[in-house]
GUZA-507704 format. One line per field, with one value per residue (C-alpha): x, y, z. Coordinates in pm, 1 decimal, decimal comma. Layout:
N
east: X_... $
north: Y_... $
up: Z_... $
This chain:
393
east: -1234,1_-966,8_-1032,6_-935,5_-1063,0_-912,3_-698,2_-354,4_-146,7_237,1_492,5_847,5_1101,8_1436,5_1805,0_1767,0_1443,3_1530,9_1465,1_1716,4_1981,8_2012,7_1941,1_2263,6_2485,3_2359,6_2457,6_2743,9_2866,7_2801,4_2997,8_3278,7_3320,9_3279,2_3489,8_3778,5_3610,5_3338,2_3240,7_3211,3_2880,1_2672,4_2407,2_2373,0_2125,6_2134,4_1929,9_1944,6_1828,1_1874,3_2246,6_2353,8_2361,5_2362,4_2481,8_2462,3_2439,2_2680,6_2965,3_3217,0_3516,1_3740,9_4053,2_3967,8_4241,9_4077,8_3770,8_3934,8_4047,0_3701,1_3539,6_3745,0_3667,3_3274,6_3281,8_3448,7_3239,3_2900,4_2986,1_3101,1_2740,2_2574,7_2792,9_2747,2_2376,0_2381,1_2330,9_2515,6_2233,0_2294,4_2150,7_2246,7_2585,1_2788,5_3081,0_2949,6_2691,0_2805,5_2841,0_2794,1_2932,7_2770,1_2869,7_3003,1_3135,0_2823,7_2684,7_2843,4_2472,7_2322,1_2661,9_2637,7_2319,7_2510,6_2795,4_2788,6_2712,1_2970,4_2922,3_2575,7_2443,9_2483,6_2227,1_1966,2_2064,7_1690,7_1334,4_1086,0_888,8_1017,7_794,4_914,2_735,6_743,0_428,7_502,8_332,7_670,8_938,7_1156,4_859,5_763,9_434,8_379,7_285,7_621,5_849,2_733,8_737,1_1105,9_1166,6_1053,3_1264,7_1595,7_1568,9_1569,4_1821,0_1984,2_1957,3_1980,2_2347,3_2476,9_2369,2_2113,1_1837,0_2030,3_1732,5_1616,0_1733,1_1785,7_1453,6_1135,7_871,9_674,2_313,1_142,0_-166,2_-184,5_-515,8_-515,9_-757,0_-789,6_-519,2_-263,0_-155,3_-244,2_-232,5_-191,1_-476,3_-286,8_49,1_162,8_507,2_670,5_1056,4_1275,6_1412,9_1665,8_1517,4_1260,2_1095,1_934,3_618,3_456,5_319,6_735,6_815,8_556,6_729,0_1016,7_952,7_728,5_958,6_1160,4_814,8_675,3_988,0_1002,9_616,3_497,1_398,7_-17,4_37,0_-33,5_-313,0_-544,1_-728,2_-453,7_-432,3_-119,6_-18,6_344,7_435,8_59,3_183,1_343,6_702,9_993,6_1221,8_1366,8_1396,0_1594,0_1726,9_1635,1_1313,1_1216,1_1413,4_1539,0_1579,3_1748,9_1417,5_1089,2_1065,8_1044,6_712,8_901,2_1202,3_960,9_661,5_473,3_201,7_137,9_284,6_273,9_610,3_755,6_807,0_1248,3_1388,8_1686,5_1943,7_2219,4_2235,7_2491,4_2343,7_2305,3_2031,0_1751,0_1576,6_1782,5_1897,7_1601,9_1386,3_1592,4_1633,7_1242,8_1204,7_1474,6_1268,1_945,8_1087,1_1248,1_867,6_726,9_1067,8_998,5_664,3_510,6_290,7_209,3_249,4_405,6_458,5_687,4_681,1_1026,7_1015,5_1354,3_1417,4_1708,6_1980,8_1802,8_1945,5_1645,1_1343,1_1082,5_829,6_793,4_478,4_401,9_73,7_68,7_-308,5_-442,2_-205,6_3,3_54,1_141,7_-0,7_130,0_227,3_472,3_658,6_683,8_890,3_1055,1_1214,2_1326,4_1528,2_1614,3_1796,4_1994,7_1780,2_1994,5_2160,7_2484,2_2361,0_2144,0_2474,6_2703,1_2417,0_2370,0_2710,1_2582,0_2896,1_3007,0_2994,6_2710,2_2451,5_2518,5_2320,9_2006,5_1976,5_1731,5_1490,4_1417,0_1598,3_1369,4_1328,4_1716,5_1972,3_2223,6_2555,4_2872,2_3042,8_2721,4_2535,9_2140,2_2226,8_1884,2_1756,7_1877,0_1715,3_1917,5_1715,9_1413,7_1538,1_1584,8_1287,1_1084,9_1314,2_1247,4_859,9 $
north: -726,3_-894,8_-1125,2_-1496,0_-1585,9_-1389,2_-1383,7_-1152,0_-1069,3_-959,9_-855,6_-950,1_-814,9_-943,4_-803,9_-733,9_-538,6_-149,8_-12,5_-332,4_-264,5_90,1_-48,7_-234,8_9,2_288,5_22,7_-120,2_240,2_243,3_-43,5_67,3_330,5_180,5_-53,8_228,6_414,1_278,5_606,8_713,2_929,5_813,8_926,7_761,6_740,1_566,9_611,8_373,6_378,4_300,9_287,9_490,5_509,7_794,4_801,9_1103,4_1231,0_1323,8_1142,8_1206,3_1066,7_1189,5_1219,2_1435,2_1224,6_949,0_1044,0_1180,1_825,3_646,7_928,1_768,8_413,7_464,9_409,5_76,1_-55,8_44,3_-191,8_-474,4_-474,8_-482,3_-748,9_-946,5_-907,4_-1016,5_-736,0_-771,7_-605,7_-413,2_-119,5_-235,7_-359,2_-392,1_-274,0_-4,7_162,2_544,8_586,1_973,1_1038,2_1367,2_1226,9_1519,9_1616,4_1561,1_1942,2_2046,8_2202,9_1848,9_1704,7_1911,3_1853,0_1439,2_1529,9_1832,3_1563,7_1279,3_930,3_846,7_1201,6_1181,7_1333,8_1134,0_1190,0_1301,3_1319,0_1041,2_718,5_365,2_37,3_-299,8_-591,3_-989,5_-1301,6_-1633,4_-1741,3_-1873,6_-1982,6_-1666,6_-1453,8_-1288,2_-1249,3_-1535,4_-1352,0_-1141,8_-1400,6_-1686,9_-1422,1_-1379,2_-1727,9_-1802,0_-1503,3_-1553,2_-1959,8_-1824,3_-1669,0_-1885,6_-2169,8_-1828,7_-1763,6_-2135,2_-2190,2_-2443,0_-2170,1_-2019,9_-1844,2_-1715,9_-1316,3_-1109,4_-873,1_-1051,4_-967,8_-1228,9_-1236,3_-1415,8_-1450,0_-1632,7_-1764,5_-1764,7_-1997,6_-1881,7_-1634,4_-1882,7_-1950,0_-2239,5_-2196,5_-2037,4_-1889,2_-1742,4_-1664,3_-1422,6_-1430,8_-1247,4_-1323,1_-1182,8_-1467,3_-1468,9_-1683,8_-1476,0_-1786,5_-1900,8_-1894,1_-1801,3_-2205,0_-2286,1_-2020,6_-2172,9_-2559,7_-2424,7_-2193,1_-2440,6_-2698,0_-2420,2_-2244,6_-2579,8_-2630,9_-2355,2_-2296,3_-2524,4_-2825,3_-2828,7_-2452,8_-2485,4_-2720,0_-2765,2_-2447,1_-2224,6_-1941,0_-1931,0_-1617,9_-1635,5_-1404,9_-1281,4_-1026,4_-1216,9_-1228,5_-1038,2_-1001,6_-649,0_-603,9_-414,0_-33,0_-34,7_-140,1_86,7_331,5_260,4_464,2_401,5_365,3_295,1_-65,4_16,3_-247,5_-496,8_-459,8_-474,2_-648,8_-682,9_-424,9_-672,1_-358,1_8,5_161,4_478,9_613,3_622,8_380,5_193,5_181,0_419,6_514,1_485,5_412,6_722,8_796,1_616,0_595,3_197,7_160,2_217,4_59,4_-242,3_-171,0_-183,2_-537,4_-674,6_-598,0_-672,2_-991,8_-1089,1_-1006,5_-1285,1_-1484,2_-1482,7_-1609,1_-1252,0_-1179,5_-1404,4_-1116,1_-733,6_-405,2_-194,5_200,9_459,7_798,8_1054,9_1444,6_1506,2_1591,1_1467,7_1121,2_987,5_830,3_1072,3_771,8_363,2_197,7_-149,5_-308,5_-697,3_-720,6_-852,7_-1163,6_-1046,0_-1228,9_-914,2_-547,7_-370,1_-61,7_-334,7_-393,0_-61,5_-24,2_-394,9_-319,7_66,2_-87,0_-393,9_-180,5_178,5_300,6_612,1_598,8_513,4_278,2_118,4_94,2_-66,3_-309,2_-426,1_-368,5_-168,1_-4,2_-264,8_-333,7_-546,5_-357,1_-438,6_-800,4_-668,2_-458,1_-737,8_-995,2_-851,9_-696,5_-845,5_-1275,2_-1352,4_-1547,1_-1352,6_-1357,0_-1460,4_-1129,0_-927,3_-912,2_-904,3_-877,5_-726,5_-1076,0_-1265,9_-1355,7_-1256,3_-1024,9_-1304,4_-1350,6_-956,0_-868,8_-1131,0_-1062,3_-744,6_-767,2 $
up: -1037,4_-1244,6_-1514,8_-1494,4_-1868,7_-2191,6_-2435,7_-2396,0_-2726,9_-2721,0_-3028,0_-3037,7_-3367,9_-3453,2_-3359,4_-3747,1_-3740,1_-3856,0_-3534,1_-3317,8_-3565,1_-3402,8_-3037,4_-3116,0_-3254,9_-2968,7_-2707,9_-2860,1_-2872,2_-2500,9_-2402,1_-2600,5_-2391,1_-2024,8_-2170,1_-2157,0_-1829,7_-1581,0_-1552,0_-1920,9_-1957,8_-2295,4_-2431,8_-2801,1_-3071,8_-3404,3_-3707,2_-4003,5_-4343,6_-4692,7_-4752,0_-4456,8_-4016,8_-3871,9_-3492,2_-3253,7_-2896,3_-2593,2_-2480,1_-2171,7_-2024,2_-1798,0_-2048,3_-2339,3_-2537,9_-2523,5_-2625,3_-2916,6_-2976,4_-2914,8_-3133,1_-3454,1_-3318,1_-3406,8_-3797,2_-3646,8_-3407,7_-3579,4_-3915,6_-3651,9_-3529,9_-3853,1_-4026,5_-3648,9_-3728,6_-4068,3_-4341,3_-4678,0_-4899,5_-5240,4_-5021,2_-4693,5_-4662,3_-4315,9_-4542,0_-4776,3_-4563,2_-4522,3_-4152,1_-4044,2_-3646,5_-3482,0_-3113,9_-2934,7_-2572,6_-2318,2_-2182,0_-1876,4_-1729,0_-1774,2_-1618,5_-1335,1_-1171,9_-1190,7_-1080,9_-796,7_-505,7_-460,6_-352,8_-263,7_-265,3_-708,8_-798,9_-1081,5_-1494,1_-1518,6_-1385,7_-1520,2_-1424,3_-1413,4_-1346,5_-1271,4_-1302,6_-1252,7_-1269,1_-1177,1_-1510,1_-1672,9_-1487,3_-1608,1_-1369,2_-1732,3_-1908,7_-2146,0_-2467,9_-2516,6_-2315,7_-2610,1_-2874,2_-2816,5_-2769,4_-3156,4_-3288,0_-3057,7_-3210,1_-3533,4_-3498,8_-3440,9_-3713,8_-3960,6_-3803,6_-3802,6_-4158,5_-4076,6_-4257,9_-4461,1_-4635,7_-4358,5_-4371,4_-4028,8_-4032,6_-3862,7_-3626,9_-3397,2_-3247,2_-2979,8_-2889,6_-2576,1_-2406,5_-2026,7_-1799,0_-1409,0_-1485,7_-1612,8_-1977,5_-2159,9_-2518,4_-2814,1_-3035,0_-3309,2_-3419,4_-3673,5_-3788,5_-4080,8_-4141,0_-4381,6_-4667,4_-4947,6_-5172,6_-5367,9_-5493,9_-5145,0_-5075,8_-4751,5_-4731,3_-4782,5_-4501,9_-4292,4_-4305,6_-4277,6_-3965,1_-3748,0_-3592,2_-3459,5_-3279,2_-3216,2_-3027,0_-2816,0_-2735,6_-2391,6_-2483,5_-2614,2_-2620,8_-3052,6_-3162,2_-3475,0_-3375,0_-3358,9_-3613,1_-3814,0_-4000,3_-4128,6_-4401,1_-4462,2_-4727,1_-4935,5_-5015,9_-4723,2_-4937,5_-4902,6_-4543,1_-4282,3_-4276,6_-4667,1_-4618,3_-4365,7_-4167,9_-3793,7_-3503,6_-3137,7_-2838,3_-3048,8_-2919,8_-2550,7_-2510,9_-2735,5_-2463,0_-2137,6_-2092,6_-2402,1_-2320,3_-2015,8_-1777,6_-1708,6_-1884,1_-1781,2_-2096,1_-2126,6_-2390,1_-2302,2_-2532,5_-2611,8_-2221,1_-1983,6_-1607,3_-1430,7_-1686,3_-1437,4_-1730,1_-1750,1_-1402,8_-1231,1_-1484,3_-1418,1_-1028,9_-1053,2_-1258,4_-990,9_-691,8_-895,2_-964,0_-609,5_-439,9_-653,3_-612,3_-224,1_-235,1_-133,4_-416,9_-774,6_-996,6_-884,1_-1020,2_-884,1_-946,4_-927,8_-959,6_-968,3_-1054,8_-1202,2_-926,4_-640,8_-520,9_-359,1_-555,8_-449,5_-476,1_-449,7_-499,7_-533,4_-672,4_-626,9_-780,9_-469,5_-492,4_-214,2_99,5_296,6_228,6_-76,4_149,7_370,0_50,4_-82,7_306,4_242,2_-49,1_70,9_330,5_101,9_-152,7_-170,4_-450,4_-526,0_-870,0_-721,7_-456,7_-790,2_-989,0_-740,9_-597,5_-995,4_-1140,7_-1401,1_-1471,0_-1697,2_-2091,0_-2093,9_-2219,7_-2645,9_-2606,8_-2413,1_-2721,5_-2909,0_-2747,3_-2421,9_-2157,0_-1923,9_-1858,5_-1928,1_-1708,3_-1563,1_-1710,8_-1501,4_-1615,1_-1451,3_-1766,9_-1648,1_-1293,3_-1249,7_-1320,5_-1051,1_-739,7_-490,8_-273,3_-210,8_139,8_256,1_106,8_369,5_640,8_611,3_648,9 $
């Protein structure tokens, strides 16, 4: 039996956090390139550290020139992300870093098991697991805990970037924990945050006033009260932060870009890959349908299962588990959304619009719980599908 009363505790970190510098770079890398070719095949990985980004992986596109062109376009587009970000360190500097490219030509045996079939017969980049999930505890249909968690980072953000912080630096990590009553949020019992500054004379009681408006502002209203635990800067002085603090690396925030820890996850990062690695576009094909079954009224809360081997179009498996919310069996979903939705990789990609450069700004604060874009950025957020799914029933 589920529980109604406990307390729930998600982590958010900051588009300047070692390992989000590399989310960037991977998927600004990627955009560049189905920027020049819808089609482009990517398959990118940063690593960051003291003084120096390293970038690697495969790469395709269709003319060989061009790629030869993009290839001398990476030095380029990887400072553009950290200066965008905010890094002008004595040992981290958007224009002095040492930038190292080892992208190469993408393997023709992985290409081929992609590629063989055409049109809806393409085959899947890989095998692997993908969940999906959506709760109608926020009005985004995300868990509370990592939803807020971004919220208080993403604000920060932004008063760092328009100079109204200006001591505020661009490494910081959030933490929520959030207490639910009958299964819904309704407050906050602590709060950890610890954010980067550039003044080394602050104190964590300075960080603190400086830091709450923002959070108070962005938290539900009676979510923080006199008993809630506040833990901002608990070490002491952030002074030194980023890739020279500690070293980065492309796909080690996967729970950071989901649920929180709130949901199963399949195990594939994100970043750095183009969408016939279901890895993303099923992942995201998942949270659309999760998030359309509780948009429809079927179910409070959903998770949504894919599975794919790599060549085979089909997903060999769908399950649904609505967590005995649903108002119709979970096995009448699993069929609902099957017939909802051509959940092949192509049939994913053209039902989404995937095959567009969208993909740099899901790199920090979520990739779940955003408004679509009018240019098809976080397609897999919208809505859309509510009235198919119950027609279908």
């Amino acid at each position: 039996m589920s529980r109604n009363n406990y307390t729930f505790t998600s982590e958010s970190v900051s588009e300047g956090h070692p390992d989000k510098v590399c989310d960037r770079i991977s998927d600004a890398v990627l955009d560049a390139f189905l920027a020049e070719e819808p089609e482009a095949r990517v398959a990118c990985e940063t690593f960051a550290t003291t003084n120096r980004v390293v970038i690697g992986g495969e790469v395709g596109l269709s003319d060989q020139d061009k790629l030869h062109d993009y290839m001398g376009r990476i030095d380029e587009i990887a400072r553009a992300c950290i200066k965008d970000i905010g890094y002008e360190q004595d040992k981290f500097h958007w224009n002095t870093c040492e930038i190292t490219n080892l992208l190469h030509e993408q393997s023709a045996h992985i290409a081929q098991g992609v590629d063989a079939a055409a049109d809806k017969d393409e085959g899947a980049g890989d095998q692997g697991i993908m969940f999906g999930y959506a709760t109608n505890e926020t009005p985004a249909l995300m868990p509370a805990p990592i939803q807020y968690a971004h919220a208080i980072l993403r604000r920060l953000a932004e008063v760092r970037k328009d100079g109204t912080e200006p001591a505020l630096g661009p490494d910081a990590k959030s933490q929520l924990s959030v207490i639910y009553r009958d299964g819904k949020p309704v407050g906050v019992s602590s709060l950890v945050l610890s954010t980067q500054h550039l003044d080394e004379s602050l104190t964590s009681e300075d960080i603190r006033a400086m830091v709450a408006p923002y959070i108070t502002e962005v938290l539900p209203d009676g979510w923080l009260t006199d008993e809630t635990e506040w833990h901002v800067n608990p070490t002491g002085k952030f002074v030194i932060g980023g890739p020279d603090g500690d070293a980065g690396l492309t796909g080690r925030k996967i729970i950071v870009d989901t649920y929180g820890g709130a949901a199963p996850h399949g195990g594939g990062a994100f970043s750095g890959k183009d969408p016939t690695k279901v890895d993303r576009s099923a992942a995201y094909a998942a949270r659309y349908l999760a998030k359309n079954v509780v948009a429809a009224g079927l179910a409070d809360k959903c998770t949504i299962q894919l599975s794919y081997a790599i060549g085979v179009s089909k997903p060999l498996s769908i399950y649904c588990d609505t967590f005995g919310t649903g108002q119709v069996a979970d096995a009448a979903i699993e069929t609902a959304v099957a017939r909802a939705m051509d959940l092949t990789p192509r049939g994913i990609r053209e039902h989404l619009q995937l095959n567009k450069p969208v993909y740099q700004r899901t790199a920090a604060y979520g990739h779940f719980g955003r408004a679509p874009d009018a240019d098809g950025g976080f397609s897999w957020e919208r809505t859309d599908l509510a009235d198919a799914l119950k027609s279908g029933l």
